[in-house]
N, C-alpha and C positions, 0 to 999 in steps of 0.2 A: 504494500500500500504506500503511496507515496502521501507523504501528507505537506498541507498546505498553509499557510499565515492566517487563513480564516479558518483552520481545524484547530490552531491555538487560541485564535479571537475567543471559538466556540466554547474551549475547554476553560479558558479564564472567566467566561462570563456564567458556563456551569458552577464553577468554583463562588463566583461570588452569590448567587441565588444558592449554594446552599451553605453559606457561612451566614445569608439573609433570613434564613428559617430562626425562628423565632422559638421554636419547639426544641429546638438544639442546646442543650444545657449542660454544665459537669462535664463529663470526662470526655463524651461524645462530642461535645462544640470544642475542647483541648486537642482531642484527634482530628478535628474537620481543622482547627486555624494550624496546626502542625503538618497537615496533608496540603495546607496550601502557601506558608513557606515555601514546601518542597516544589511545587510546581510552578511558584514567583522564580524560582532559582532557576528551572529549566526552560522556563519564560523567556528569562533574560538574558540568557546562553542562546538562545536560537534567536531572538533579536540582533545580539552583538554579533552572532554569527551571519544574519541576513545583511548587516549593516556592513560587515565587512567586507561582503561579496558586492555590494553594490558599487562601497568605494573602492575595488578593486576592476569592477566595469567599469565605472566612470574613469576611471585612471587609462586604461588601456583604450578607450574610445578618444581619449583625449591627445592619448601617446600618438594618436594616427594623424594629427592636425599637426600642420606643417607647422603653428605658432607657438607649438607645447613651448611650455619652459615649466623646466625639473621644479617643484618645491621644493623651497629653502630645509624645509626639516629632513628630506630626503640629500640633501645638497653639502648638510657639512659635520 
């Protein structure tokens, strides 16, 4: 299955309707905000990771332009 930036939309906004149940108390609303920690974290690993494929497209589409010049933090 390859999954998608709207199958995480999907799953974070699962996460927050059921941290929003109001029935969720004790130990059980402990294991639900600790289940979603875990999936803020893996959240934000496939974010930094889609962020980085993009500025690494834009970088190489930009390499193709006759007027590229290198950025400076790449440069010294």
């Amino acid at each position: 299955m390859q999954n998608k930036l709207i199958d995480l939309n999907n799953h974070l906004f699962a996460e927050l309707e059921r941290l929003g149940d109001e029935e969720l108390v004790g130990d059980k609303l402990d294991e639900e905000i600790d289940r979603a920690k875990a999936i803020t974290c893996v959240a934000n690993q496939i974010i930094s990771n889609g962020n980085l494929v993009l500025r690494a497209s834009v970088a190489a589409a930009d390499s193709m332009n006759a007027n590229f010049k290198i950025p400076k933090l790449l440069v010294e």
